[in-house]
N, C-alpha and C positions, 0 to 999 in steps of 0.2 A: 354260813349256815344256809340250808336251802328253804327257799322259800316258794310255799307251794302254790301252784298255777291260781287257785281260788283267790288268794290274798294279792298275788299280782294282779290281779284284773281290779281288785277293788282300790287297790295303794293306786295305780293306773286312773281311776277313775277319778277319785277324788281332788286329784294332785292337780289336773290337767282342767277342768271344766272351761275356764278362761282362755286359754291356748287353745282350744278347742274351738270356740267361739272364735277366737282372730282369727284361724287355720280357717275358719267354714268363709269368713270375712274376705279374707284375702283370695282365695278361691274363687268365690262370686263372677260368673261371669269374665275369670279368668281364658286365657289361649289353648287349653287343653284340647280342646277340639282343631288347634293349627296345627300344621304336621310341622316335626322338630326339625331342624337342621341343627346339629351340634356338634361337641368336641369335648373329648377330657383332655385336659390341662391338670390333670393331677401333678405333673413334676414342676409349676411353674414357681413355684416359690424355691424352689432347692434349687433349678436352672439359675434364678434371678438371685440368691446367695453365692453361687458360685462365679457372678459374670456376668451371665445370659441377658443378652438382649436382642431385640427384634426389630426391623424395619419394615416398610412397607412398598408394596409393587415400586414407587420412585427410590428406595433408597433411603429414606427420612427415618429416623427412628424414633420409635411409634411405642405406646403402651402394646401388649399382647393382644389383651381383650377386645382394644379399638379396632386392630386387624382383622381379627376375625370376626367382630362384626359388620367390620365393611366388606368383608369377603362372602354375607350372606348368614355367618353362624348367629344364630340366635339361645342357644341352650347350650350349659355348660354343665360337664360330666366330672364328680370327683369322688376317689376313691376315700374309705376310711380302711385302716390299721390298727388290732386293738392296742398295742404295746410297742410301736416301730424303734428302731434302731434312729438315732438323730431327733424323734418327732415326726420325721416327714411323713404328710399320712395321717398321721394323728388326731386326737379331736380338735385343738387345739388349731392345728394346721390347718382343715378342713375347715373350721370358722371362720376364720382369719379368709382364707379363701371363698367363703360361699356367699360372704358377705360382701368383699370386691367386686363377683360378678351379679349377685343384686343388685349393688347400686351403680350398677355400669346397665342396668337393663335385660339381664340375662336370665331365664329360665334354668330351674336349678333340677339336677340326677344326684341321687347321692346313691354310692355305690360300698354296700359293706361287704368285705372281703371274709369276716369274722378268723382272721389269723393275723400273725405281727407283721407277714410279709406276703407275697403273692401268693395268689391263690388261683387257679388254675386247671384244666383239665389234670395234668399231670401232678398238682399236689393241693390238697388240702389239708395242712395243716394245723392243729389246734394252735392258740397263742400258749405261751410260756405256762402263764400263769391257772391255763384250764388245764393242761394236760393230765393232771392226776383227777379231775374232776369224773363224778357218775356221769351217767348219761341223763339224770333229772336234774342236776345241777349245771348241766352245758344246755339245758333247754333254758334256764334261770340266768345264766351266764349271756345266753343270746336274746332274751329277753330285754334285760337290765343295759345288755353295752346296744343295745339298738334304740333303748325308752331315754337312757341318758344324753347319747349323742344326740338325736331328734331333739327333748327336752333344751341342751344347748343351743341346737340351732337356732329353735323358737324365740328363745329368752334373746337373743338377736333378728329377732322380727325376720327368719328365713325359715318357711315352710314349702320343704321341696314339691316338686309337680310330681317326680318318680323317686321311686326307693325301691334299690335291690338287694333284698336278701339271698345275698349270696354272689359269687362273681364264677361264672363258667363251670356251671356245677355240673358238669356230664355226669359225674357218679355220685353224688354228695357233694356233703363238706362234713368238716370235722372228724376225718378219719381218724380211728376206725368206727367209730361210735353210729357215724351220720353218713358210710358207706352206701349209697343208692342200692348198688348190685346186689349186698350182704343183707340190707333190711331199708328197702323204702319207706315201712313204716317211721324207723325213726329219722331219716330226713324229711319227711312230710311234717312231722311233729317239730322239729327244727325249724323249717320254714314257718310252719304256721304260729311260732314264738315270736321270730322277725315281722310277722305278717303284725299280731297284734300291737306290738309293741310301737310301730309306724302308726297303724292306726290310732293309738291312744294319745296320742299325741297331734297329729295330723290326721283325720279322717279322710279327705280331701286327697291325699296321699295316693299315688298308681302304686303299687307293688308287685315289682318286674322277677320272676324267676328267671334267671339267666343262665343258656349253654350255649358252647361254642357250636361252630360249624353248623352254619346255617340251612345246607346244601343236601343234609342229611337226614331226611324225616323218618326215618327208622326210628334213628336214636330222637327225636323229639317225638315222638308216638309212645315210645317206650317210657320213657322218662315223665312225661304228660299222664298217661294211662295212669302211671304206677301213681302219681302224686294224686290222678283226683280218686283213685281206686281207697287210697288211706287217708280221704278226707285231707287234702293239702290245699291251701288257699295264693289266689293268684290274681291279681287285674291283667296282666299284663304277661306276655311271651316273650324274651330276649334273647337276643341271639348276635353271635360274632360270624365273622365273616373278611377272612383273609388269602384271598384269592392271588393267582400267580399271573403279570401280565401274559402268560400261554392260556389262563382257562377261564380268566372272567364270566366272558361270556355263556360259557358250561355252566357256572358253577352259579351265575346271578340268575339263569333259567332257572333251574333245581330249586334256589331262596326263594323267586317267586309262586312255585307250584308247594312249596311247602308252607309260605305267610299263608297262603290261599287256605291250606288243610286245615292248621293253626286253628283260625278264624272259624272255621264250618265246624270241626270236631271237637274244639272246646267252649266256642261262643267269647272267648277272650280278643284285645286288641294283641295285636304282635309291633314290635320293635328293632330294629336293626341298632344296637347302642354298642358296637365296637366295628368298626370298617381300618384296612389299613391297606396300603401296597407299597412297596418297594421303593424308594424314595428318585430314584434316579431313571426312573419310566414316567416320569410326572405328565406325561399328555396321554401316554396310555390310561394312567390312573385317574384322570378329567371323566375322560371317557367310558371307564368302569364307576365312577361316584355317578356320574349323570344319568349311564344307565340304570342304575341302583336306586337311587332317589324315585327314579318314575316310574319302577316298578313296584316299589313299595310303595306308592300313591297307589298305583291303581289296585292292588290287595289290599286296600283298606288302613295299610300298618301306618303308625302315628309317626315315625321320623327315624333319622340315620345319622348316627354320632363318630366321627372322628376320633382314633384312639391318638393323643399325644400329636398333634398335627405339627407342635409349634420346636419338636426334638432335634438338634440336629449336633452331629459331632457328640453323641449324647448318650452315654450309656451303654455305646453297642449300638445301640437302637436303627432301625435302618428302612422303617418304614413310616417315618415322619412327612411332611407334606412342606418341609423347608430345605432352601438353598445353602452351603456354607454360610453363604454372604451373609445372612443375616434376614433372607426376601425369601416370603411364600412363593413353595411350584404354583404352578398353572393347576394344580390339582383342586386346589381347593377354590377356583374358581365353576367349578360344579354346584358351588351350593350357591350361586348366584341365580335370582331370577328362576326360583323353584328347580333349580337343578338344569336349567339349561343357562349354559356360558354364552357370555356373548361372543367371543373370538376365539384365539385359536393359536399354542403357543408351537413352533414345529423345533424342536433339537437335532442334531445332528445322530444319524443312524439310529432313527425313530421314521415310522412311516410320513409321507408327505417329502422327507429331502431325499432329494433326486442325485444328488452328488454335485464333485467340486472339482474344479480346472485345480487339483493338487494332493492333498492328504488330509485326511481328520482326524486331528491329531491331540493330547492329550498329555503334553508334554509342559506345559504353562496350568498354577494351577487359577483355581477360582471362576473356572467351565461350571455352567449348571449341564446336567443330562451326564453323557458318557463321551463328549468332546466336543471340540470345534472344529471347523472350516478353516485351511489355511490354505490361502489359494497361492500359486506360484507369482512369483513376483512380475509380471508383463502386464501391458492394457490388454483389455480386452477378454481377464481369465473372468471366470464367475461361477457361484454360487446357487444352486437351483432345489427349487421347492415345488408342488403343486399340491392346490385347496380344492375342495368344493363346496359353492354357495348355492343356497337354495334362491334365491331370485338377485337378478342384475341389477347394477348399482353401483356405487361408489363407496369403497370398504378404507380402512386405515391401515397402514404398515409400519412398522416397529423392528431394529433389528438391535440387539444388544453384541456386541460386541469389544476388544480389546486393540487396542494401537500403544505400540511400543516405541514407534518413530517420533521424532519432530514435526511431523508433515502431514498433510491429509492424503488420507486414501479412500477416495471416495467411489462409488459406485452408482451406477443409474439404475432404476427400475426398469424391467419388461415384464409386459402380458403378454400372453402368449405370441412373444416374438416381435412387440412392440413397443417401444421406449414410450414411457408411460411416466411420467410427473416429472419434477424437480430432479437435479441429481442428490446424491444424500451422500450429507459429507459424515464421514466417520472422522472426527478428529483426533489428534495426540490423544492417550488417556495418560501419559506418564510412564507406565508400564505394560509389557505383554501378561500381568498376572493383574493387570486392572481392570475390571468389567464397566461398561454403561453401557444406557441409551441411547439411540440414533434419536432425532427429531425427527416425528412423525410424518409422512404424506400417504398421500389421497388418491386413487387412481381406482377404474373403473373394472368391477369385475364380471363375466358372463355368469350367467345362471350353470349349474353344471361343474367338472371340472374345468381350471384353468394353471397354465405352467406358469410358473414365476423364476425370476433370474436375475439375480444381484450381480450386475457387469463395469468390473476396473475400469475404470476413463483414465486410470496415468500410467506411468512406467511402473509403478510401486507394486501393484496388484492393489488387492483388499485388504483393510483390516481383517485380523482374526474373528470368523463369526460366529457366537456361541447358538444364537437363536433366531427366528422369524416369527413375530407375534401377528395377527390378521382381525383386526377388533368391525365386526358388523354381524349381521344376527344369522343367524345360519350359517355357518365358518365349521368347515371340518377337515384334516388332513387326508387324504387319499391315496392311494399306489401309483407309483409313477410309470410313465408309459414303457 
C-alpha cells in the first residue's frame, strides 16, 4: 500500500529520535573535515567465500583491511543491492561488512545503487520487486529500502560519514520512471526520497549525488542545473573517473577545472568516490592516483576512493590495484603520505627501464607489469633503469626477481657508471615462475636524473628481473637517454 510522503516523515520521526541523538554523538567532532583516502571493497566477502586472499608488500598474508590501511586507506566504500542474486550486496552483507571496517577504524560510504544489480551510466534498472510499481510508490519504495538499511546500520552502532543515493546516475535512475532526459522532475523527487530518508536516521549524513566521468562539465552543469532547478537536495558532488594510461594527465586537468566549477556554482563539497586504471600500468597508475589526490586537495574536494583495488583474477575485472600473487601494485602506494609515495616501483617496458643485454620476455608466469628482464647468460650483461631525485643522498634499492637455477646469479649496482654498494645476490627461488625479494642496499644518488645498472659478475648472467623498486622521498621514473 502506498504510503503518503506526510506520514513518512512523521513514522521517520518518531521512530528514530534516539539514533538521532547517537548519530549527532558519534559525529561530534568527527574527521569529516580530513580529506578521505578510500576504497570499495564491495566484492570482499564473496572474493573471501570463494578463496580470496591477500598478502602484503613482503608476501605475508595479511587481513584485507590491515593492507589497505597500511597503504594509507582510511575510508571504506560499499555498495547496497535491493534483492541480489546470492545476497552479495545485500543488506545483510553490507552489515556484516561495515561493521568489519568500523571496528578495524575505518570511515564508512554507503552506496545505494536502488536495483538488484549494477547500476550504471548505461543501465538503471528497477529491482524485481518495484517494477510494476507507480512512480508514487517508487518514491515510497526508495524512501523505505534507504530508511531501513540506515535504520540497520544504526541498530549496529554504524552511522556512515556519506551516503549515495544513487550510483552513476548520468540520466537517472529507475528507468523509465526516474529517466533524467525524459522528466528531471521526477528524479529530483527520487533523490530527495534518498536524501530524507538518510537524514532521518543519520542527520550528520553527507549525501553524495553521483555521475560518472569526471572530466565532463557539460553534463555535470546539465545534470546539477536540472536537479537544483526541481528543488533536488545534495551535500555532496560525486563523480567517477576512469582514465586511460595515454590521457591521465588530459583528463585529471578537465576533473580539476570542473571540482573548481562544482564548488563555485553550486556552493556544494565535490568527491572523487570511484578512480580505477588498468591493472598492469601499476607505476603509471601511482602517478595518475598521486596526481589526482593533490588536485583534488587543492579544489577543495573532500577525498578519492578506490573502486575494488583488492580484485584480481576476478570477475573480468582488470582495473584492480593487485598482483596475481596475492601483493598490492605500486599503485596504491599514492595514498601514502597524502598522496605522495615515498619511492618508486620501475617494470619492464614502463618508462624509467632503459633495456637489457637480452629480451623481455613473458614466457614464465607470475611477472607483475607486462614482463621481465632476461639477460643472456655471460658476466658482464645487465639490466638498466634511470630515476630522478629531487635532492642527493642515499636512497634504497629493491629488485624482485625469479631464479630457476641452483646457484646464485648475482649482480652489482652502478650509478651512473659506478659500482656502487654491495654485490646483490639473487639467489635460487626454486622455480623460473617463483618471484621474490632481493635484500636491500644503499647507495648514493645525485639530485637530477641518474642511470642505473644491474651488471652479472658470473658466467650465468642475471636472475630473471621483474622489477626495480627506489624507496627515498622524491623518487620518479624518467626517459632514458
Amino acid at each position: 500500500m502506498f504510503v503518503s510522503w506526510k506520514s513518512i516523515q512523521s513514522h521517520a520521526r518518531g521512530a528514530v529520535l534516539s539514533l538521532i541523538a547517537l548519530s549527532l554523538l558519534c559525529f561530534s567532532g568527527a574527521a569529516s573535515a580530513q580529506f578521505a583516502k578510500g576504497a570499495d571493497v564491495s566484492w570482499i566477502t564473496q572474493m573471501e567465500a570463494s578463496g580470496y586472499r591477500w598478502s602484503n608488500d613482503n608476501g605475508t598474508q595479511q587481513d584485507l583491511l590491515q593492507i589497505l590501511k597500511d597503504h594509507g586507506i582510511d575510508s571504506i566504500r560499499l555498495r547496497v543491492w535491493v534483492n541480489p542474486s546470492g545476497g552479495w550486496s545485500g543488506r545483510n552483507d553490507v552489515i556484516a561488512k561495515a561493521v568489519r571496517a568500523r571496528n578495524a577504524g575505518f570511515r564508512i560510504m554507503i552506496d545505494f545503487h536502488y536495483s538488484d544489480s549494477w547500476a550504471d551510466p548505461g543501465k538503471q534498472t528497477k529491482p524485481a520487486a518495484w517494477r510494476t510499481h507507480t512512480f508514487e510508490q517508487l518514491m515510497s519504495d526508495v524512501y523505505w529500502h534507504t530508511y531501513d538499511t540506515m535504520n540497520a546500520l544504526a541498530a549496529n552502532n554504524v552511522f556512515p560519514e556519506w551516503v549515495q543515493v544513487g550510483n552513476e546516475t548520468n540520466n537517472g535512475m529507475l528507468w523509465e520512471d526516474g529517466r533524467a532526459s525524459v522528466n528531471m522532475r521526477n528524479f529530483a523527487w527520487l533523490v530527495n526520497s534518498g536524501y530524507d530518508a538518510v537524514k532521518a536516521i543519520s542527520p550528520s549524513s553527507k549525501v553524495i549525488v553521483h555521475i560518472s566521468n569526471a572530466y565532463d562539465n557539460a553534463l555535470f552543469r546539465w545534470m546539477f542545473d536540472g536537479l537544483r532547478s526541481n528543488g533536488g537536495k545534495w551535500d555532496i558532488i560525486g563523480m567517477s573517473l576512469y582514465p586511460e594510461p595515454s590521457n591521465w594527465q588530459t583528463l585529471n586537468n578537465q576533473a580539476l577545472t570542473n571540482m573548481r566549477d562544482m564548488r563555485s556554482r553550486y556552493g556544494k563539497d565535490v568527491m572523487i568516490v570511484e578512480v580505477g586504471m588498468t591493472v598492469d600500468q601499476a607505476t603509471t597508475s601511482r602517478s595518475f592516483l598521486a596526481d589526482l589526490i593533490s588536485k583534488t586537495r587543492s579544489a577543495g574536494g573532500q577525498g578519492v576512493f578506490y573502486w575494488e583495488p583488492q580484485a584480481y583474477n576476478w570477475m573480468g575485472y582488470t582495473k584492480g590495484a593487485w598482483n596475481t600473487n596475492g601483493r598490492p601494485t605500486v599503485a596504491l602506494d599514492a595514498f601514502l603520505e597524502g598522496g605522495q609515495a615515498s619511492g618508486m616501483t620501475i617494470q619492464e617496458n614502463s618508462t624509467g627501464f632503459c633495456g637489457v643485454d637480452g629480451t623481455v620476455d613473458s614466457n614464465n608466469s607470475g611477472y607483475t607489469g607486462t614482463g621481465f628482464a632476461n639477460t643472456d647468460n655471460a658476466n658482464g650483461t645487465s639490466v638498466r633503469w634511470r630515476v630522478n631525485v629531487a635532492t642527493s643522498g642515499a636512497y634504497t634499492f629493491q629488485w624482485r626477481f625469479a631464479n630457476g637455477t641452483t646457484g646464485d646469479r648475482p649482480g652489482s649496482l652502478r650509478v651512473n657508471g659506478a659500482t656502487s654498494g654491495p654485490t646483490v645476490a639473487l639467489n635460487p627461488t626454486g622455480a623460473w615462475t617463483t618471484w621474490t625479494n632481493s635484500g636491500s642496499v644503499t647507495a648514493t644518488l645525485n639530485a637530477g636524473a641518474n642511470n642505473l645498472s644491474l651488471v652479472a659478475t658470473n658466467t650465468g648472467g642475471l636472475a630473471n628481473v621483474d622489477s626495480l623498486t627506489v624507496t627515498g622521498n622524491g623518487v620518479s621514473a624518467t626517459a632514458c637517454n
